[in-house]
N, C-alpha and C positions, 0 to 999 in steps of 0.2 A: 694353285689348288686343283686335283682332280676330282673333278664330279662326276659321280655316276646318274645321269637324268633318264638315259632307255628304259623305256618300259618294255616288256616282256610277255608274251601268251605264253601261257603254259601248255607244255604237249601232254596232254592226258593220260596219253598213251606210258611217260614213263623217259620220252627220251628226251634231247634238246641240243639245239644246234650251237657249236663252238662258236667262241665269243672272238669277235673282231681281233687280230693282234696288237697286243700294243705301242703306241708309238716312242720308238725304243728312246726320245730325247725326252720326250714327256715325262715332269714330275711326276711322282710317284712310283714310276715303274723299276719292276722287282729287280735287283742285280742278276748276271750271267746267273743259268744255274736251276736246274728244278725247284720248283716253290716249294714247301713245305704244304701249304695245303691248297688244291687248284678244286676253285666251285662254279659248277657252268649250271646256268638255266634251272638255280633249284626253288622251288616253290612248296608251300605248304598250307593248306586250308582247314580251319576247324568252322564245320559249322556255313555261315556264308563272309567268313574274315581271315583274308588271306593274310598268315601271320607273318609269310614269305613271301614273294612277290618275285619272282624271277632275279636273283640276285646270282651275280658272275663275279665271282673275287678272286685274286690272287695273291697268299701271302707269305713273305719270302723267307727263306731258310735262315736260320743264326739271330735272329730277332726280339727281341720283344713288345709283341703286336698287340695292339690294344682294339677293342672290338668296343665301341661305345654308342651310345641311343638311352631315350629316356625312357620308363618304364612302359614295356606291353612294345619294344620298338620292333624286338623279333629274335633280339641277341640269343636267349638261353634256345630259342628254339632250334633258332641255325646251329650253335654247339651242338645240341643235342643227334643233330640230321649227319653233321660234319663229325661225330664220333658214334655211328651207328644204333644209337640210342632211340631215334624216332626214326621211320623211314619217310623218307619224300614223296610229294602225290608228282611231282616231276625233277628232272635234273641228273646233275652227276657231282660227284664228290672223288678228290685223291687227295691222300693224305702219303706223304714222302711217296708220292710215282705209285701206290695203289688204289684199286676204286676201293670204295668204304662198303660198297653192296657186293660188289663180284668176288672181293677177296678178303671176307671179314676178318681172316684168321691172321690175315700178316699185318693188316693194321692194327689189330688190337695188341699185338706184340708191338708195336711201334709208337703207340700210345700211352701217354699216363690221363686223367682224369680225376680232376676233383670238383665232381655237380655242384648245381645250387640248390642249398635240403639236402645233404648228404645223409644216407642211412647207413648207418654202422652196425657191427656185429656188436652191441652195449653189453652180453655179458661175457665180452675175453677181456681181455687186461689190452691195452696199448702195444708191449712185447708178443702176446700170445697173436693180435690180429696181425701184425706185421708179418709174424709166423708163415701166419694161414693164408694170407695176399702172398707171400713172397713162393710159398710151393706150389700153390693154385697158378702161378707164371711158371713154374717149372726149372724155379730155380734150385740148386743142391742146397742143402739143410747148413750145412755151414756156412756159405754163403747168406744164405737169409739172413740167420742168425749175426754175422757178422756185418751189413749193411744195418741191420735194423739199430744197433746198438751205435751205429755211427750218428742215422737220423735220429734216433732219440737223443743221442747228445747234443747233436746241434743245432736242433729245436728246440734245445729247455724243457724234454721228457722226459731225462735222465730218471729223476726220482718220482717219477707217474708211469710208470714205464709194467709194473705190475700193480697197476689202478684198473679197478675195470669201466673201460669207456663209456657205460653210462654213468659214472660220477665224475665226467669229464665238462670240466667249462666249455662254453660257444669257443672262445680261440684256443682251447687244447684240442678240440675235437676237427678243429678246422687245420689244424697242425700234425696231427695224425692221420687224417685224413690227405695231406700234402707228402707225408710219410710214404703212405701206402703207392700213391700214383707215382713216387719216385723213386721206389723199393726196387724198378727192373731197367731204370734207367732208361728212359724211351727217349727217340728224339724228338719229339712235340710232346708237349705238355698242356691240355686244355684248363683252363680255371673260371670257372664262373663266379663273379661277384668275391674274390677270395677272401676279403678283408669286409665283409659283412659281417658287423658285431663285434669285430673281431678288437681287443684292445690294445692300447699302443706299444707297446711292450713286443707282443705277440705278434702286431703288424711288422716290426720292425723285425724280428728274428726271419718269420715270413721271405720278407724282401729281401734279406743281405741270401739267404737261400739261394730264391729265384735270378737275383744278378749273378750269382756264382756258377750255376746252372746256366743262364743264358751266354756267361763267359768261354763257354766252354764250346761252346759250339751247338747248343740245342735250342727248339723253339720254344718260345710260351705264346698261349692265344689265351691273350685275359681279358674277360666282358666286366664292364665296372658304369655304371651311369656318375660318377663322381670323377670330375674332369680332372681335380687337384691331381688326385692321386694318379690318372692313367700321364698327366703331362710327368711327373715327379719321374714315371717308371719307364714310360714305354718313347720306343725309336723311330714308331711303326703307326700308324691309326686309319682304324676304318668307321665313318660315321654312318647310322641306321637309323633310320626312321620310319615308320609306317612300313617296317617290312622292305626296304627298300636302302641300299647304300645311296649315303647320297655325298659321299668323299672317303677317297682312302690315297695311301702315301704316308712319305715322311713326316714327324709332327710337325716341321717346322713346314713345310707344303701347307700341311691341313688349315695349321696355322693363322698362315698368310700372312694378312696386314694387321689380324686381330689382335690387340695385348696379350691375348692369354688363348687357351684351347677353350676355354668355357666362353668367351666370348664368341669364339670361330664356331662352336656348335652351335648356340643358340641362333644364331644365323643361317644357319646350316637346317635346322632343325624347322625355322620359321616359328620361332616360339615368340605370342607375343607376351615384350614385358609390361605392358598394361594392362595385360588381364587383373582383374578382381581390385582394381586402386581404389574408385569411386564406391562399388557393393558393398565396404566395412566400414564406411564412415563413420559409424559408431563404435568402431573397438578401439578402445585406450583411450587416453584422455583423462582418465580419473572419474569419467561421471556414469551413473550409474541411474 
């Protein structure tokens, strides 16, 4: 299992010194080949609580990477910094070999994106936002039009497709919304919590998508605190805690000797499972 235990000062200033290289026999480390996304020395502070903490990752191209930690660990925020969404109080960010600050314009063509809280355009129809995402990328009219009529179909939006999005369920909105970030075809694909609410039906069209997509040679980075589903899906894992990696590698790395990835986190994590046994002594029972 690779652990990341270094801690970090943050350079205020904005920059931060390259991270040791790795040891090319050492579990975990990325195959031949530019990573998909390289994060050196990024840090983030609201307030006096570093939501980031000097975190250095590397994760590898053709994947599908799982970003996981328990709630407040730091996940959405690192997405957020690592797709130009928040900027960092220090660090550097590349996404396919560019910086995400110095050359927004080529990453964000390189990019898809589906936040967590996605806000949508609720009064187009599902067809018409696809529309409006796909020329906003700068793609030709026929093309849109033509990709969009595909993700709708193989999403199960066929006949919602001139609905307008705000009379869209939580997993049609979350499906249209995976629409829109795959409308230009990027090769990273970020997803935060994607399968939040989402129902099993919907989960499941979702997934066969994303394995399709990742077949082909692209990447997904999906943050999910639900271990079932990131062991079910992903090749790849990075554990977060306190703003801090504290393992990344293959699952079976992360793993290790634990029966399962839920148990290998909560290890990981230091979570204890005695908390709150003795404080409810009085729930259940039958007495009242």
């Amino acid at each position: 299992m690779v652990r990341s235990g270094t801690e970090h000062t943050p350079d205020r200033q904005g920059t931060a010194g390259s991270p040791a290289p790795p040891d090319a026999g050492a579990p975990g480390t990325p195959p031949p080949g530019p990573p998909a996304v390289r994060i050196q020395g990024l840090w983030k502070r609201f307030g006096q609580q570093d939501a980031v903490a000097g975190v250095d990752l590397e994760l590898p191209a053709g994947r599908f990477l799982g970003l996981v930690g328990p709630n407040g660990a730091g996940k959405t925020t690192i997405l957020s910094m690592v797709t130009g969404l928040l900027r960092p109080d220090a660090g550097r960010v590349e996404v396919a070999g560019h910086d995400v600050w110095h050359d927004p314009v080529a990453v964000k063509s390189r990019i898809g994106v589906l936040p967590e809280g996605l806000r949508l355009f609720e009064r187009l129809s599902g067809r018409e936002l696809l529309a409006y995402v796909g020329r906003l990328r700068g793609l030709p009219g026929r093309e849109v039009d033509d990709r969009a009529g595909q993700l709708l179909g193989v999403l199960d939006l066929a006949d919602a497709g001139s609905k307008l999005v705000i009379d869209y369920s939580t997993g049609m909105r979350k499906k249209i919304g995976l629409a829109a970030a795959l409308l230009h075809n990027p090769e990273v694909l970020f997803l935060d919590e994607p399968f939040e609410g989402v129902d099993p039906v919907s989960a499941q069209t979702i997934r066969r998508v994303l394995e399709r997509y990742t077949a082909s040679g692209a990447t997904v980075v999906f943050s999910s605190h639900v271990m079932e589903l990131v062991e079910s899906l992903c090749d790849w894992v990075a554990v977060m805690a306190a703003g801090r990696i504290r393992a990344q590698g293959p699952l079976a790395a992360v793993r290790g000797d634990a029966s399962s990835l839920q148990e290998a986190f909560l290890e990981l994590v230091g979570a204890d499972r005695t908390s709150g046994e003795h404080e409810l002594d009085w729930l259940g029972g039958g007495t009242r």
